[in-house]
N, C-alpha and C positions, 0 to 999 in steps of 0.2 A: 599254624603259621608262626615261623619265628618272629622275636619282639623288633622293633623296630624295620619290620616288614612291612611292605603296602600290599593288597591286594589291588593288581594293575584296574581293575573295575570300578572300585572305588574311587583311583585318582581319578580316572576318566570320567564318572559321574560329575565328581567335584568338580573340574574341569570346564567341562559341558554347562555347568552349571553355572559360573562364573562366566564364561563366556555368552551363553543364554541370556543371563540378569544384563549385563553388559549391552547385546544388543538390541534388547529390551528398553531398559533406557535410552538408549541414542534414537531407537525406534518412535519413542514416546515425546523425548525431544525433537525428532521430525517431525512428528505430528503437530506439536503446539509450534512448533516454526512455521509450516504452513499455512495453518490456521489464523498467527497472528499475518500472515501475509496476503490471507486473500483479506482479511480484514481490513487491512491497512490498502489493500488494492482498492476495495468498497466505499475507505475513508474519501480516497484521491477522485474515487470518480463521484463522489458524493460532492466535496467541495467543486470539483469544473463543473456540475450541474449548478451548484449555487450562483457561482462566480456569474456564469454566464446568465443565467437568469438577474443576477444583480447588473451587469451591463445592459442586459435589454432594457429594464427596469429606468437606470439611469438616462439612457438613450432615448428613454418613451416619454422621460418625465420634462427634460427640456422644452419651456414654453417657447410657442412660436408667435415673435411679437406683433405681428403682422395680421392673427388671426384672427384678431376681436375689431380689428378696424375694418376689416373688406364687409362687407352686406350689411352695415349698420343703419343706411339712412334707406327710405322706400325711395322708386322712382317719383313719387307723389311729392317728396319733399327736397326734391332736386332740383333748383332753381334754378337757369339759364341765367350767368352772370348778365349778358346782353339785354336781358330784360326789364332789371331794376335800373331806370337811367341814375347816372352819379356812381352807383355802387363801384365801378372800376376803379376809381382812383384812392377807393379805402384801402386803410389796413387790412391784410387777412390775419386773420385770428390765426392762432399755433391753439392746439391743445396737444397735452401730454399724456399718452399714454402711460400709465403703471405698468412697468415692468419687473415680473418676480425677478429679484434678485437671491442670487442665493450666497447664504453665511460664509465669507471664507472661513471661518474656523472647520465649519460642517464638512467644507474641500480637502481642508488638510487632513481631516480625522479619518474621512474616507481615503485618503489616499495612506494615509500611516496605518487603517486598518487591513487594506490593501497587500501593503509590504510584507505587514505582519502575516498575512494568509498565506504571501509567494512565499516565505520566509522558513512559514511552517509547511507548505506542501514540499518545499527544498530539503527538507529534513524527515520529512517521510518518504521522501525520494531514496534518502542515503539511506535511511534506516532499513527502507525495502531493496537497495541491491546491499547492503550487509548479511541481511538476512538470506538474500539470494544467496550470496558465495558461503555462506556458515550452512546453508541445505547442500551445497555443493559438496561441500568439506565433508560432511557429515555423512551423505552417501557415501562418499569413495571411504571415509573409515570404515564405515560399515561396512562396504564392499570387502575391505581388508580382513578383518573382524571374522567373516562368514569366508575367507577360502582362510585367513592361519588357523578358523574350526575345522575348516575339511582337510587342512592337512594334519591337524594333530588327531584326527581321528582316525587318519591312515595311520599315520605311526604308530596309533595304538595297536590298531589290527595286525598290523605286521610284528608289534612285540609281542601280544598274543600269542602269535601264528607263530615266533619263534619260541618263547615258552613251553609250547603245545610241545614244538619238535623235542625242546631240550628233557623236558618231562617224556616222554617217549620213548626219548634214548637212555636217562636213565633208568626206568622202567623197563629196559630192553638188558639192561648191563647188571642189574640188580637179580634178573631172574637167573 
């Protein structure tokens, strides 16, 4: 073969090969996009499990002030006002029930850690349709990728195929 010759096989390997290495990569970078995506899906439905378990949590913990006063005295020690003469015209006693208060800072912290949570599912929201559309992307390259292989592998065939002929003919012309 003269110098500065290619043999057409060669380039086609190189080629092929390059384009291989090529889809390979993008292949590989599908794969970890995926991956970090069902992740990041797992994350999201992990946190709405929490959240919501923290709302029931929170929902269940509110005391009911009312609860510790009903059935506290027996019927035994219920005294018919009508019965003690005088008693009607006394003072009635008040007591105070204790009622849990809860810390406003404790309100604010949960509701700032709150925001912080929507804040961050919001950004793995975006992160997850980014990732969508770059798997998007990345298919139809790929897609691209794998038909400019199959047509430069017909072009090969067909410069081959006319090689063949031209080798042929001069082989025809030579004899």
């Amino acid at each position: 073969m003269a110098p500065g010759t290619h043999d057409w096989r060669e380039f086609k390997l190189q080629d092929t090969t390059t384009i291989s290495q090529t889809t390979k990569g993008l292949e590989s970078q599908l794969g970890q996009a995926q991956e970090e995506l069902r992740l990041l899906k797992e994350q999201l439905a992990t946190e709405a499990v929490k959240k919501q378990a923290q709302d029931e949590l929170h929902h269940n913990t509110k005391p009911n002030p009312l609860a510790g006063v009903e059935g506290s005295a027996s019927e035994a020690e219920v005294i018919d006002r009508n019965e003690i003469p005088g008693d009607v015209e006394k003072e009635t006693d008040v007591f105070e029930v204790p009622v849990e208060q809860e810390d406003p800072r404790s309100g604010n912290e949960e509701a700032e850690r709150l925001l912080a949570k929507g804040d961050e599912i919001k950004m793995l929201k975006s992160r997850l349709y980014d990732m969508e559309k770059e798997h998007d992307s990345l298919g139809k390259e790929n897609e691209s990728l794998k038909s400019q292989l199959s047509d430069l592998v017909s072009d090969m065939s067909n410069v081959k195929a006319n090689e063949d002929e031209m080798a042929s003919k001069v082989s025809r012309i030579g004899e």
